[in-house]
C-alpha positions as CSV (number, residue, x, y, z in Angstrom):
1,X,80.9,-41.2,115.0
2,X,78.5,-37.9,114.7
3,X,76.2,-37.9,112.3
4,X,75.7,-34.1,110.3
5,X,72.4,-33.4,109.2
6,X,72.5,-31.7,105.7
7,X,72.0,-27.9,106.0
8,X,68.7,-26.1,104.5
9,X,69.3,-23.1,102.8
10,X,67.6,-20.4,103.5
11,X,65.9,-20.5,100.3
12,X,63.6,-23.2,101.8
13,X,62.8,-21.5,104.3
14,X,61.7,-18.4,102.3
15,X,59.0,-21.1,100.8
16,X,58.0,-22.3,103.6
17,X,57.2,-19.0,105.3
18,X,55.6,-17.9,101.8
19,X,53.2,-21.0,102.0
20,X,52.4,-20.6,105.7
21,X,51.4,-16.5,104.5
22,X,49.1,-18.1,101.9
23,X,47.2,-20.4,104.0
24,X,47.1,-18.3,106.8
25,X,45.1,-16.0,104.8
26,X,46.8,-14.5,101.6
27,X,43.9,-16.2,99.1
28,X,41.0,-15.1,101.0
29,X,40.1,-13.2,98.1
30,X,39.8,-16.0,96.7
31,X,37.3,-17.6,97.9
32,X,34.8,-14.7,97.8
33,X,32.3,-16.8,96.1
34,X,31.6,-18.5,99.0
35,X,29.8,-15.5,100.8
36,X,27.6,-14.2,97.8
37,X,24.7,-16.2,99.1
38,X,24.8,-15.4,102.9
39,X,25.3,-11.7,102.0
40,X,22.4,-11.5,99.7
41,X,19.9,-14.1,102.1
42,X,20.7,-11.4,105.0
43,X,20.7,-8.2,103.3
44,X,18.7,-8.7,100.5
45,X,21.4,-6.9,98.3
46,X,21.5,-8.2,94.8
47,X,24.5,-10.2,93.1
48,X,25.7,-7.6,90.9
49,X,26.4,-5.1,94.1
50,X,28.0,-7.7,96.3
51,X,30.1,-8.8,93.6
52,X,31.3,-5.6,92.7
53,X,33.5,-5.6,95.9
54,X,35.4,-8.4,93.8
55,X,35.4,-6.2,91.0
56,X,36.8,-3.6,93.3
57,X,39.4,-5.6,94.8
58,X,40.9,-6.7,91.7
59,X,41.1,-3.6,90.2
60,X,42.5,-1.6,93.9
61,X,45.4,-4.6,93.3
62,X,45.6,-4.2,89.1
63,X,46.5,-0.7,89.9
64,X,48.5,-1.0,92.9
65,X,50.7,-4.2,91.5
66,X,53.2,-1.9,89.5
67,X,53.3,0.0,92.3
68,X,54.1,-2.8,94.3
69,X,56.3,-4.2,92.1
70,X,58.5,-1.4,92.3
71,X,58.1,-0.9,96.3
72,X,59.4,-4.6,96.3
73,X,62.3,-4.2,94.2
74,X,63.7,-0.7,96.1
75,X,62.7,-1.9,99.6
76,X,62.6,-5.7,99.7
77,X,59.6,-8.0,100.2
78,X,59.3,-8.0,104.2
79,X,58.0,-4.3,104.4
80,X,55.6,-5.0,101.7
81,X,54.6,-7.7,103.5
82,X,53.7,-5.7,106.5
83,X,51.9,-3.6,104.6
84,X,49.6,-6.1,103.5
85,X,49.0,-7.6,106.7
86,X,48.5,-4.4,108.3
87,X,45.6,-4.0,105.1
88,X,44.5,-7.8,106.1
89,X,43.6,-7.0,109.5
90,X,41.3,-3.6,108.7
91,X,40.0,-5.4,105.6
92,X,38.3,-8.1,107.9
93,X,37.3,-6.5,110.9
94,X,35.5,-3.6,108.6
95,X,33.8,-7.1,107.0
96,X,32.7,-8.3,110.8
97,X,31.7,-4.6,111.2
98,X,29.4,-4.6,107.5
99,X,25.7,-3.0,107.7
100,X,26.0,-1.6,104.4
101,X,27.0,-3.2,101.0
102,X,29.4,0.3,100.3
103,X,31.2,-1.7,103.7
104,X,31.9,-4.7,101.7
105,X,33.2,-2.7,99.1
106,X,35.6,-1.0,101.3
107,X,36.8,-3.9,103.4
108,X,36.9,-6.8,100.1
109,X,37.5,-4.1,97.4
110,X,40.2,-1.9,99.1
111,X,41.7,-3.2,101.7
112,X,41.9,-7.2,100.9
113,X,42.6,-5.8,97.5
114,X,46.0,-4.8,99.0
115,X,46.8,-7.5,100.5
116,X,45.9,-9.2,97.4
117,X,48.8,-7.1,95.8
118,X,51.6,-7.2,98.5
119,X,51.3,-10.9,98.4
120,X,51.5,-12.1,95.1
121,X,53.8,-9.5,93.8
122,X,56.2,-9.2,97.3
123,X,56.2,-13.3,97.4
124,X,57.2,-13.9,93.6
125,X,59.3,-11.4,93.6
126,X,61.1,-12.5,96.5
127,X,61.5,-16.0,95.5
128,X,63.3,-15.4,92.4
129,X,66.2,-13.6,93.8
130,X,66.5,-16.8,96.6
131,X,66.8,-19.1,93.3
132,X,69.3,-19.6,90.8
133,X,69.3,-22.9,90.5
134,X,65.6,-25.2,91.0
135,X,63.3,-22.0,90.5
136,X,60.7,-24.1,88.8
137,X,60.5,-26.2,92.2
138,X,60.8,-23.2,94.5
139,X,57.8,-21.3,92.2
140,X,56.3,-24.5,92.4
141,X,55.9,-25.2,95.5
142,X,54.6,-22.0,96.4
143,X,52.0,-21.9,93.6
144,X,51.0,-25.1,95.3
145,X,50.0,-23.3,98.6
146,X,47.8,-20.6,96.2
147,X,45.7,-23.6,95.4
148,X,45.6,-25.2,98.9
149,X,45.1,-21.8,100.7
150,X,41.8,-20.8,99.0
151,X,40.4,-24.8,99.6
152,X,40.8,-24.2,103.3
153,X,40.1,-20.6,103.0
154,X,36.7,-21.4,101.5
155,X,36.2,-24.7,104.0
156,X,36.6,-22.6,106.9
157,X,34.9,-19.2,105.7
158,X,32.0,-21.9,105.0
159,X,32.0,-23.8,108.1
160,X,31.9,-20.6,109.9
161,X,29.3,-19.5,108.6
162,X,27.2,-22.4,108.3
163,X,27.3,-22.4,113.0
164,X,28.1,-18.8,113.2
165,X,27.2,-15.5,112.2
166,X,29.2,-13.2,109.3
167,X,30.8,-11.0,112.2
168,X,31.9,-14.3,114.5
169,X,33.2,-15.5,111.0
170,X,35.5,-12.7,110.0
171,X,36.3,-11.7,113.5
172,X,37.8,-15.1,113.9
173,X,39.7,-14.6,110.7
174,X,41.1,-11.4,111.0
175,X,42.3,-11.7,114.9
176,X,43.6,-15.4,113.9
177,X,45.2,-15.6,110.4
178,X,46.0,-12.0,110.8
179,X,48.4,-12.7,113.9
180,X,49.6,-16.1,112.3
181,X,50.7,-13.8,109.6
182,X,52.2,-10.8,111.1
183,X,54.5,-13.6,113.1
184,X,55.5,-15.4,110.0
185,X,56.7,-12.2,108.1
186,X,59.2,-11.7,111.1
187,X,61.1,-14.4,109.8
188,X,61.2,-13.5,106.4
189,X,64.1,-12.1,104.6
190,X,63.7,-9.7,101.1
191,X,67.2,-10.8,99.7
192,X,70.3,-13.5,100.8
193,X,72.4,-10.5,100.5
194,X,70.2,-9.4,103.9
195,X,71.7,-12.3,105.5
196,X,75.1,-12.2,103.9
197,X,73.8,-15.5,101.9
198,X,74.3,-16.5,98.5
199,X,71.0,-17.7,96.6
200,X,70.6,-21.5,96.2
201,X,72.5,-22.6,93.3
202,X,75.9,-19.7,94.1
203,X,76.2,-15.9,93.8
204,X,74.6,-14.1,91.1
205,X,76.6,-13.7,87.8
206,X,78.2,-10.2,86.4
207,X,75.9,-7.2,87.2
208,X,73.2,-9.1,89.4
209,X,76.1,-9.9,92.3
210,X,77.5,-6.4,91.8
211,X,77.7,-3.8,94.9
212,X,76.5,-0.4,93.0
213,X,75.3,3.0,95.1
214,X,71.6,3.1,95.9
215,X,71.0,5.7,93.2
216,X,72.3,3.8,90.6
217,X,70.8,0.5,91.7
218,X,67.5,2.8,91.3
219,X,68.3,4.0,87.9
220,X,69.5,0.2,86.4
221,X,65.9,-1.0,87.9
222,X,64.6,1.6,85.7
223,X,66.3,1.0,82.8
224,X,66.1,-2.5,82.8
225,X,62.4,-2.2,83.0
226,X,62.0,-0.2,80.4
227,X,63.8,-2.7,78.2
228,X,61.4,-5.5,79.3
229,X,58.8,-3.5,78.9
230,X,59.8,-2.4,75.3
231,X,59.4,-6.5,74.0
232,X,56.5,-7.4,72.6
233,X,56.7,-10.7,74.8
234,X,56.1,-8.1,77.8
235,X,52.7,-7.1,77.2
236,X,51.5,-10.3,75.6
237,X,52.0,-11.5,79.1
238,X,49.8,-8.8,80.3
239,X,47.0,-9.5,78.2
240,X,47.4,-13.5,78.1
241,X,46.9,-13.0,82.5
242,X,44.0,-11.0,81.7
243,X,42.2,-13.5,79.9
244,X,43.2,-17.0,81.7
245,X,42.1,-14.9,85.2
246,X,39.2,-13.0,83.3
247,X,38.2,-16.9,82.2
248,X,38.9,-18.3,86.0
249,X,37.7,-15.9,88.1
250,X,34.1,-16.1,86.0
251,X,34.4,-20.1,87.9
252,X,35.6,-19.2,91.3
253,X,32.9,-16.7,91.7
254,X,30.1,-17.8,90.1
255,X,30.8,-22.0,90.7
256,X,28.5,-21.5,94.8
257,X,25.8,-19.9,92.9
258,X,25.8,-21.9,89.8
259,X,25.5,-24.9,91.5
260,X,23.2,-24.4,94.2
261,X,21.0,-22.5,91.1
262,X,21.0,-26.2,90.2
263,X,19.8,-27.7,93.6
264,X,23.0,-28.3,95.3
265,X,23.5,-27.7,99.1
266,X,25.1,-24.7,100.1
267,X,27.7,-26.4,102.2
268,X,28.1,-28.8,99.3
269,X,28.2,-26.1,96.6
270,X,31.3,-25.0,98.7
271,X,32.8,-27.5,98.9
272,X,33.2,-28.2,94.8
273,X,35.1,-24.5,95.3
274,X,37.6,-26.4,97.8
275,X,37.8,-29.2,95.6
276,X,39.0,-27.4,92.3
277,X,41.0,-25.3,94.2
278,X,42.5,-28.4,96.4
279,X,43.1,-30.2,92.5
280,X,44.6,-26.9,91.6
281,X,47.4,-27.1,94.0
282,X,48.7,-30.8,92.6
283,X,49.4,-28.7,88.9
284,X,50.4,-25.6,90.1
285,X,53.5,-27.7,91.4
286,X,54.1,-29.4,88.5
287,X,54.0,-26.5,85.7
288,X,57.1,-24.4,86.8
289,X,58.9,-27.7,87.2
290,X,57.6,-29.0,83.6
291,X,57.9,-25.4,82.2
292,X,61.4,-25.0,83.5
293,X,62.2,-28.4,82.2
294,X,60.2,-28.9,79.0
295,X,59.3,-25.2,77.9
296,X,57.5,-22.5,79.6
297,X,55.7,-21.1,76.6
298,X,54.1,-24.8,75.2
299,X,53.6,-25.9,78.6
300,X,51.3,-22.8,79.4
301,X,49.3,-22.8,75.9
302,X,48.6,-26.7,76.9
303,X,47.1,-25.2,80.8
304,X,44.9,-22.8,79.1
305,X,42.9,-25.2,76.9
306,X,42.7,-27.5,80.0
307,X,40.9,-24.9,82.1
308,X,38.9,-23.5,79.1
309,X,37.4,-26.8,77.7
310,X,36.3,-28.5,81.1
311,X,33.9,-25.2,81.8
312,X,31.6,-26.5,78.8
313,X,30.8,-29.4,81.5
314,X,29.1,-26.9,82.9
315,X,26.2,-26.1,80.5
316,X,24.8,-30.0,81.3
317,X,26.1,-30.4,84.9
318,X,23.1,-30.6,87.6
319,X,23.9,-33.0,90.2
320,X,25.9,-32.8,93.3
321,X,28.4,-35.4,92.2
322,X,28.8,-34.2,88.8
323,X,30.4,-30.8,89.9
324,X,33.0,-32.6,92.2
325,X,33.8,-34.2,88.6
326,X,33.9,-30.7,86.7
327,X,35.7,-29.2,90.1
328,X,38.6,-32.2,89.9
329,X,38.8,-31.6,85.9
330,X,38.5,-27.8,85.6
331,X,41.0,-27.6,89.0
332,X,44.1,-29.1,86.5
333,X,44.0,-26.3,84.3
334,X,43.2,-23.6,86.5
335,X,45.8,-24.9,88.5
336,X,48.7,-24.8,86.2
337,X,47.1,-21.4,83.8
338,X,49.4,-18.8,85.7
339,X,52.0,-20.9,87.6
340,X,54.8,-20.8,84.9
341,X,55.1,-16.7,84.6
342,X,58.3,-16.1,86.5
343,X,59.6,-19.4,84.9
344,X,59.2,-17.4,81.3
345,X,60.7,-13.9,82.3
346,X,63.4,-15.6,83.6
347,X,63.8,-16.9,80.2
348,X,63.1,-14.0,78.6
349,X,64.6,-11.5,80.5
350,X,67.5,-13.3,82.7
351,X,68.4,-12.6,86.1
352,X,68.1,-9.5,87.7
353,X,65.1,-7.4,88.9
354,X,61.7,-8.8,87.9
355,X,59.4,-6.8,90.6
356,X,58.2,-4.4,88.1
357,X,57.4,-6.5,85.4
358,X,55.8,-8.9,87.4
359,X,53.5,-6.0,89.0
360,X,52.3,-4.8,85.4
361,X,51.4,-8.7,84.7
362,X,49.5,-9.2,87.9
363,X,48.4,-6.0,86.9
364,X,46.9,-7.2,83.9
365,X,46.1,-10.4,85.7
366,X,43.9,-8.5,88.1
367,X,42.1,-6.3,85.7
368,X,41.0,-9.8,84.1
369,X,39.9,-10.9,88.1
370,X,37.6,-7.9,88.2
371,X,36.0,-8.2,84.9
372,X,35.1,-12.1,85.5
373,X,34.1,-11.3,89.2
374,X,31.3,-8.9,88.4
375,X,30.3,-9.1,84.7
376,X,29.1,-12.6,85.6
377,X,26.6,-10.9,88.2
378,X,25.1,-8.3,85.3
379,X,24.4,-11.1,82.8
380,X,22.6,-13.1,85.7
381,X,20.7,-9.9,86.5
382,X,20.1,-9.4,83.0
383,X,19.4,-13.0,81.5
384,X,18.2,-14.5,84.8
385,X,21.0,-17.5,84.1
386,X,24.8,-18.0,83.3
387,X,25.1,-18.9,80.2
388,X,26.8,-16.6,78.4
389,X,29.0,-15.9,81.2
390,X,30.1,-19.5,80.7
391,X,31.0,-19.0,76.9
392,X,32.9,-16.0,78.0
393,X,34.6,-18.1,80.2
394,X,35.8,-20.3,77.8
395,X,36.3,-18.3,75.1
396,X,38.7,-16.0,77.3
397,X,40.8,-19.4,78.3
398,X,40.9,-20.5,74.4
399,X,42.1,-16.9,73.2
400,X,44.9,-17.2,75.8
401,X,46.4,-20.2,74.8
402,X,46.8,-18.4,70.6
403,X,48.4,-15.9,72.0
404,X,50.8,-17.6,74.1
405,X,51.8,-19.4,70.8
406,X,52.3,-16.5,68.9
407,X,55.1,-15.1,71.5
408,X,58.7,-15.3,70.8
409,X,60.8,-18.6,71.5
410,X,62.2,-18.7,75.0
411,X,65.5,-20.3,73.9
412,X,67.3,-16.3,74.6
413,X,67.2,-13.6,76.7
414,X,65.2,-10.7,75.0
415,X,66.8,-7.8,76.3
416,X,70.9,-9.2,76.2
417,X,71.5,-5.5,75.4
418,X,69.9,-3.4,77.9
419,X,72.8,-1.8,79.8
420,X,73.4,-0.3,76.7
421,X,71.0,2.8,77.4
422,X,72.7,3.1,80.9
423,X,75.4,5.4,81.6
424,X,79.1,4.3,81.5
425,X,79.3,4.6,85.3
426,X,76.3,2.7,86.1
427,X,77.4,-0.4,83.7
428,X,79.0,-3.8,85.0
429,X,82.4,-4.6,84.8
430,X,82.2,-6.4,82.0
431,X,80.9,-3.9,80.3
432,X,82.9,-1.0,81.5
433,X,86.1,-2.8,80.7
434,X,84.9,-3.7,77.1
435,X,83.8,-0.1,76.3
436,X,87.1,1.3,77.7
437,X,89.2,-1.1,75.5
């Protein structure tokens, strides 16, 4: 008798290959904070300039997302992809090159700020036309791999530079992840329609499975993102991943300095970055699968007071082993404060294109990124400490989770009506046949 191994769908594989792009490099952004010190023992430049290639970096990708988005939606994921890679490699061999801090504003701020962009917004994109059935595991799964790519990001960036210098260090990254990377995105596929697939849970329902011309294809994607982005719901997005990455981004920065400004080693102080971004990884699974399950919008509120409270720790935490403790606390809520996003606009705005949307809300979530990752540096230069940087931290978080409980319900799809605007010609069937009768 022959045994038949069950068949994987493709859909798996698409996470997989989105995981491998993360840890291969795609959240070396990320872990930024981990080369403040070395930059400013060797060069002498101050914390407010090197940090304002963060600052740069999230604002290149707040403005390119929507961009993005829309390059993603028109093209597919893959050729973004490239893209982004392509920006990966430049970003860290002008890094290994750096004499200047202008250098690290060109490699971090532009460059890596691209690939920051073609990442998130190509790889979430691209996962939710594989799914239409178990998206909250698929999203899951790969929000896991953002957490666990920036702990071994920020391991390795540290070990390297703890036996090495900064140009062995990012030389070694670039030629290394960068191939890894470049191989992986041979493999992936924008849409199951590329290989005459189905997504994972059967063909897409009325106008999603439809065959229409390229031009109108173009001009429902434009239509149907001006309804989404005519709710309400839409922008509160925006501005609730503005403050829960303003209030995290203030942590992953500023966390290295923080603590060694307290007397921890610098290898250590590293490693409590790992650490909350290892614990991240173990609630960035969970949320889209509890969010898909229990609620997207109550499940989110709850991940925003759990990554704003635990930051309080941080006004009385000195020693070494009390940061690990703030690093496995603060890393729950951090980990689950952006992982159920494409759960609630599938809610809200049912199947179909999402790449724009999702560009302006990374948009908004970068923006937030660039404001935590350099204002912290100005009040430090300012006040000689972090304190208020810290209540701004949490303050951001706490002001996240009221606005996510002021949106609408996500019992309904907010935009049921939006092939309405559209031409007759450019309608579904359905819709056709009902306006001709």
């Amino acid at each position: 008798m022959q045994l038949r191994l069950p068949r994987v769908h493709y859909a798996w594989i698409i996470i997989g290959l989105s995981v491998l792009l993360y840890l291969a490099g795609g959240s070396i952004t990320q872990a930024f904070g981990v080369v403040i010190l070395p930059l400013q023992d060797e060069y002498g430049w101050s914390q407010g300039s090197i940090t304002l290639a963060y600052g740069i970096s999230a604002i290149m990708s707040a403005v390119l997302s929507p961009v993005v988005g829309i390059a993603t939606d028109r093209y597919g994921g893959r050729p973004v992809l490239f893209v982004g890679v392509a920006c990966f490699f430049i970003g860290t061999a002008i890094s290994a090159l750096a004499t200047d801090v202008w250098h690290i504003w060109l490699a971090y701020g532009v460059f890596l700020g691209v690939t920051q962009s073609c990442l998130n917004v190509a790889l979430i994109t691209t996962v939710t036309y594989w799914f239409r059935e178990k998206l909250g595991l698929g999203v899951g799964l790969l929000q896991c791999a953002g957490g666990v790519g920036p702990a071994g990001t920020t391991l390795l960036i540290g070990i390297l530079l703890a036996h090495y210098d900064w140009r062995v260090a990012f030389w070694s990254l670039g030629i290394g992840c960068g191939t890894a990377m470049t191989m992986i995105v041979f493999f992936f596929r924008s849409k199951p329609s590329d290989m005459g697939l189905d997504p994972l849970g059967g063909a897409w329902s009325g106008a999603v499975g439809q065959e229409f011309s390229r031009d109108i294809r173009i001009l429902r994607d434009k239509v149907r993102a001006a309804s989404i982005q005519s709710t309400s719901a839409f922008w509160k997005l925006v501005m609730v991943h503005y403050l829960g990455c303003l209030s995290h981004a203030i942590v992953i920065v500023y966390i290295v300095p923080i603590a060694v400004l307290a007397g921890v080693g610098a290898v250590a102080a590293a490693g409590v970055l790992s650490t909350l971004a290892l614990v991240s990884g173990l609630t960035r699974f969970l949320t889209p699968v509890l969010a898909d399950s229990l609620g997207a919008r109550g499940t989110m509120a709850v991940m925003y007071v759990l990554q704003g409270l635990p930051v309080l720790m941080l006004y009385w935490t000195n020693d070494t082993w009390s940061f690990y403790v703030f690093a496995v606390i603060f890393g729950i809520g951090y980990g689950g404060e952006g992982s159920a996003f494409p759960i609630i606009n599938r809610r809200y705005y049912g199947e179909g294109s999402l790449g724009r949307s999702f560009g302006w809300q990374l948009s908004g979530a970068m923006l937030g990124m660039a404001t935590g990752g350099w204002v912290g540096g100005v009040l430090f230069g300012f006040f000689d400490d972090y304190l208020l940087t810290i209540a701004l931290s949490v303050a951001a978080s706490l002001t996240g989770a009221v606005v996510i409980m002021s949106m609408d319900r996500t019992d309904r799809v907010l935009i049921l009506d939006w092939e309405d605007r559209l031409p007759e010609e450019a309608r579904s069937g359905p819709l056709r046949s009902s306006a001709a009768n």
